[in-house]
C-alpha positions as CSV (number, residue, x, y, z in Angstrom):
1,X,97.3,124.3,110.6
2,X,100.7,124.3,111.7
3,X,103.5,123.9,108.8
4,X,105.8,120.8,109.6
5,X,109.5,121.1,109.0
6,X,111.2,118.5,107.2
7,X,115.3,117.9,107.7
8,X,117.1,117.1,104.5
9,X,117.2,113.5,104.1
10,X,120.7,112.1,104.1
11,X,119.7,109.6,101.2
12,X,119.4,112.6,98.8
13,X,122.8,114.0,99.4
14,X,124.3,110.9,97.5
15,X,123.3,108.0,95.6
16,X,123.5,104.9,98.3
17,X,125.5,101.4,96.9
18,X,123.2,98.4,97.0
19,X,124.0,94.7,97.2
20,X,123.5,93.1,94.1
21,X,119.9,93.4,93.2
22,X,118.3,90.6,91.0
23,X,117.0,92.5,87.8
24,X,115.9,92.2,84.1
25,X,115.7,94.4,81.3
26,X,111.5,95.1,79.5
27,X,111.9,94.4,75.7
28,X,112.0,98.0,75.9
29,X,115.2,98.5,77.8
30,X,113.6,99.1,81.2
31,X,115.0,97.7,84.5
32,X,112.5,95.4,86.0
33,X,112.5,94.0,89.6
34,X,110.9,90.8,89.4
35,X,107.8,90.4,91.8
36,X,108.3,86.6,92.4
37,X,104.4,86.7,91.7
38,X,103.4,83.5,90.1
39,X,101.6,84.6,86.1
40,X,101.9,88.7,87.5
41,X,105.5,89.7,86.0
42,X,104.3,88.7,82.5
43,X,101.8,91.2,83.2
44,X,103.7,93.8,83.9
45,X,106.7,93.5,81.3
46,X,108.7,91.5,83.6
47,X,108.5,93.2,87.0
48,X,108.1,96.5,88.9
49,X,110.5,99.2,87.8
50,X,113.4,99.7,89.6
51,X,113.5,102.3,92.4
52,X,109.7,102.6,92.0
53,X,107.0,103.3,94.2
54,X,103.7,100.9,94.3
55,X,100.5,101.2,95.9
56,X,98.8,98.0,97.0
57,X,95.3,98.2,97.8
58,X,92.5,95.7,98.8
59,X,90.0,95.1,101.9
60,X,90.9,93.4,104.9
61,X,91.6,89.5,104.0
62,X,92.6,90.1,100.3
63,X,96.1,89.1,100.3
64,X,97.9,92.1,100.8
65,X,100.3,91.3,103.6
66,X,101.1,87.7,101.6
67,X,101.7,89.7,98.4
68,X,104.3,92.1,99.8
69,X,105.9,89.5,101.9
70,X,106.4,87.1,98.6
71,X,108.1,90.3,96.6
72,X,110.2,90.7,99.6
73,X,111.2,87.3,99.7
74,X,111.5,86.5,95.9
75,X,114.7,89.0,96.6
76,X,116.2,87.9,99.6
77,X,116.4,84.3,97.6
78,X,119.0,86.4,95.5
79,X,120.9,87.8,98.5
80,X,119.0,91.4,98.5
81,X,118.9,93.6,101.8
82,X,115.1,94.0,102.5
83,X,113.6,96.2,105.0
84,X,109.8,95.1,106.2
85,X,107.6,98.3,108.0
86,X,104.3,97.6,109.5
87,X,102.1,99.3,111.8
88,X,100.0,96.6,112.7
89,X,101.4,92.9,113.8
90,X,104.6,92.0,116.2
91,X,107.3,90.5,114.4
92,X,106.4,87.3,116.4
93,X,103.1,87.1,115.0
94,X,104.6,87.7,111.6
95,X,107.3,85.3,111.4
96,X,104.6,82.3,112.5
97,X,102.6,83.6,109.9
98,X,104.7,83.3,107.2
99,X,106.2,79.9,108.0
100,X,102.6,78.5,106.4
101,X,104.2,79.2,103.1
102,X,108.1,77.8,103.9
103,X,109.0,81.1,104.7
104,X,112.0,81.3,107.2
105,X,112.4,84.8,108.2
106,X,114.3,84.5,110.8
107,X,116.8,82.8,109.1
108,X,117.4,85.9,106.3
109,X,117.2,88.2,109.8
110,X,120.2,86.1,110.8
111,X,122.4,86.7,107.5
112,X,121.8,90.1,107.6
113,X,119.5,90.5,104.4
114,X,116.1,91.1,106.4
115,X,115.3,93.5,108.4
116,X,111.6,93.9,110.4
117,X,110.7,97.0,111.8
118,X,107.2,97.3,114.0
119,X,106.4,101.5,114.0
120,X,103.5,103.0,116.1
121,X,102.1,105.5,112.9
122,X,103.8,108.2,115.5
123,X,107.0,107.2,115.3
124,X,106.9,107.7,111.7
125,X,105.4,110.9,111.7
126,X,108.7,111.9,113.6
127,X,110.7,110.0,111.0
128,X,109.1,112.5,108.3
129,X,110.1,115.7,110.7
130,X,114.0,114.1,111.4
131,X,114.3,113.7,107.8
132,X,114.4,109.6,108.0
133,X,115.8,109.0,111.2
134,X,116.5,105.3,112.3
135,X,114.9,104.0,109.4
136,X,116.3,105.9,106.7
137,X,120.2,104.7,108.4
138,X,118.6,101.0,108.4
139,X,118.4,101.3,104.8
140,X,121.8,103.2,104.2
141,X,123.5,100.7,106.8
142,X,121.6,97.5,105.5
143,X,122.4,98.5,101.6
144,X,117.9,97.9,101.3
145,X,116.6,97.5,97.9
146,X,113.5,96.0,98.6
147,X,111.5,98.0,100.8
148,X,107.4,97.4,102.1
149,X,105.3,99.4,104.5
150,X,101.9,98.0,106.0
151,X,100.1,99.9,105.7
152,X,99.7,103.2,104.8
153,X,96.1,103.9,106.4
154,X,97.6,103.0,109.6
155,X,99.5,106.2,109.1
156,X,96.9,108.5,108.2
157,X,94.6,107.8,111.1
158,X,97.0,110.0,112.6
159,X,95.9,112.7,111.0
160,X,92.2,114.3,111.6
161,X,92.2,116.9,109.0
162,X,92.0,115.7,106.0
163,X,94.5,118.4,104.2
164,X,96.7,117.0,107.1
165,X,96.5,113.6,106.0
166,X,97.1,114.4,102.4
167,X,100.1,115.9,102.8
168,X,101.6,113.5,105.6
169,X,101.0,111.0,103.1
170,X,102.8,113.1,100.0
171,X,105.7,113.3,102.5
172,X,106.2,109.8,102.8
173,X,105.9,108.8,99.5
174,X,108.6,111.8,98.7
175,X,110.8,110.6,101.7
176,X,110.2,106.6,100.0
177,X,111.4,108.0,96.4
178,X,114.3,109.2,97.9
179,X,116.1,106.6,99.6
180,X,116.6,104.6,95.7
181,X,114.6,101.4,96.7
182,X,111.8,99.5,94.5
183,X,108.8,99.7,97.4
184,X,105.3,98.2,98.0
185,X,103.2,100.6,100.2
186,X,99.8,98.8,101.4
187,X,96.7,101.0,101.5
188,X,93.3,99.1,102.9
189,X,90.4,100.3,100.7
190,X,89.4,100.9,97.0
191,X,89.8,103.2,94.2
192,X,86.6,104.5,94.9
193,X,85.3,107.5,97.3
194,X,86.3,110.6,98.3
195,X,89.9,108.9,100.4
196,X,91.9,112.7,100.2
197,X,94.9,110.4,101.3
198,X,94.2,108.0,98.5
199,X,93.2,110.6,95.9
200,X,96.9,112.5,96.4
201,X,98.7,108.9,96.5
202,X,97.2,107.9,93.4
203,X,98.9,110.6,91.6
204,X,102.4,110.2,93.3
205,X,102.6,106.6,92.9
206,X,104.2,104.8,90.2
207,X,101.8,101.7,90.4
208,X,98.5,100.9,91.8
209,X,97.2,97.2,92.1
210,X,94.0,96.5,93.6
211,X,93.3,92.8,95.3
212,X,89.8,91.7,95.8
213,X,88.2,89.6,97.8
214,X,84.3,89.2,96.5
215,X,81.0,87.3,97.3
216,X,80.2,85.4,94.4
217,X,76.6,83.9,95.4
218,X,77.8,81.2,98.5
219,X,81.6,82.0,98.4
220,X,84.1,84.2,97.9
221,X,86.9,84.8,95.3
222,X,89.9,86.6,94.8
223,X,90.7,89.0,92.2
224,X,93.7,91.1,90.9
225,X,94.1,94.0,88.3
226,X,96.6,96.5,87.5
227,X,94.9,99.8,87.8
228,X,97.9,102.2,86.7
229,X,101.6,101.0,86.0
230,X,103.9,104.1,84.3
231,X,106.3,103.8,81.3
232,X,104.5,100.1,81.3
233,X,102.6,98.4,78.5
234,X,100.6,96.6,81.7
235,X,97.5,94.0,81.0
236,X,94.0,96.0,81.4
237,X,92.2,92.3,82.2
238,X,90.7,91.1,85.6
239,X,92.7,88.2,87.0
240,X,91.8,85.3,89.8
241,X,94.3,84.2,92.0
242,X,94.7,82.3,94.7
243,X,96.8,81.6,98.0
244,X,98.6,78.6,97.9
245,X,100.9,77.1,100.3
246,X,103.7,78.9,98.1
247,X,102.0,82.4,98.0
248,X,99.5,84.2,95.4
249,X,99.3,82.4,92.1
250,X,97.3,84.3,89.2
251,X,95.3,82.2,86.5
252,X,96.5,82.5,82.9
253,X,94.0,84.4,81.4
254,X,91.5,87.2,82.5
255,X,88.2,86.9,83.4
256,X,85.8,88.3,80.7
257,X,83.1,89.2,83.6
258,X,82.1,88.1,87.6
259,X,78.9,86.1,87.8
260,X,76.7,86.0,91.0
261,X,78.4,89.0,92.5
């Protein structure tokens, strides 16, 4: 297998000043990033940690996409610089979207805050070999603090070797740490199996939240847990939510079991 170079991120050489990101501290002095998740910060002392990285997971038609779109707009309401990756849906098609829930993208687009990027998985595997390339000086230029990519799988299709996959994926994640945002990577799948991809993200991560979408005898229903959170005294419980015209909403308490799956 042929060893890929990396260039030296321009990121790392210094730290990069953000616009003013809306933070709080845990009761433990940690900086938290709140989520804008309706009954999820409480869960999580407040927020993700700043300048983490979070792994989102769930099936297709769980919530994913709304999820990260809602933490990315819960900072452009306080005047953050967000970037938006995906792999998968035109920006068209993603704005339209959106708009079911009040959300104006285009108008953040137009003040500068939000930026949309649609990658082909190659053009990110050359990102990785330049060293960050366009998007890396969309993030320096922009001053990003919020960042998202959907998804990750998308990326390691690229990949048939499964040692291959594993460390294209550790790449990103390292390149993600270094450009100083708090990011939501998605990843379409569960916990468990023998995912090589998965199995070296879960260690790199910071976070992992897993989304649900499960048969419960005639119907579905959605279901949220925090699987692994560091430095974070994080709820263990099961938690239904559901997509409302302003996003996910979590119920107040966790489930004590599923019934009729």
């Amino acid at each position: 297998m042929k060893k890929r170079v990396m260039k030296k991120s321009k990121a790392s050489k210094k730290e990069r000043k953000i616009k003013h990101q809306h933070t709080k501290k845990s009761k433990y002095g940690c900086i938290r990033v709140p989520t804008g998740i309706k009954g999820f910060d409480k869960l999580i002392e407040g927020g993700f940690e700043r300048n983490s990285t979070n792994l989102l997971m769930g099936g297709p038609g769980s919530g994913k996409t709304i999820l990260a779109t809602q933490f990315i707009i819960e900072g452009l309401k306080s005047g953050e610089g967000c970037l938006y990756i995906t792999f998968e849906e035109s920006k068209q098609s993603f704005y339209h979207n959106m708009k079911r829930f009040g959300w104006q993208l285009e108008d953040y687009e137009k003040r500068g805050l939000f930026t949309f990027l649609n990658y082909t998985p190659g053009k990110v595997k050359s990102m990785l070999e330049e060293g960050g390339g366009t998007i890396e000086s969309v993030i320096i230029n922009n001053k990003i603090s919020r960042l998202v990519i959907d998804s990750m799988t998308s990326f390691t299709l690229l990949f048939e070797d499964e040692l291959e996959k594993r460390e294209a994926s550790l790449d990103l994640f390292n390149m993600i740490k270094k450009w100083n945002c708090t990011s939501l990577v998605t990843f379409e799948g569960a916990p468990e199996g023998e995912n090589k991809a998965y199995k070296a993200l879960e260690f790199e991560s910071d976070s992992i939240v897993l989304m649900q979408f499960l048969r419960k005898l005639i119907s579905r229903e959605r279901y949220i847990e925090i699987l692994k959170m560091r430095g974070t005294d994080h709820s263990k419980g099961l938690y239904r939510f559901s997509i409302t015209k302003e996003g996910v909403e979590l119920s107040g308490v966790p489930i004590k079991s599923i019934k009729g799956v």
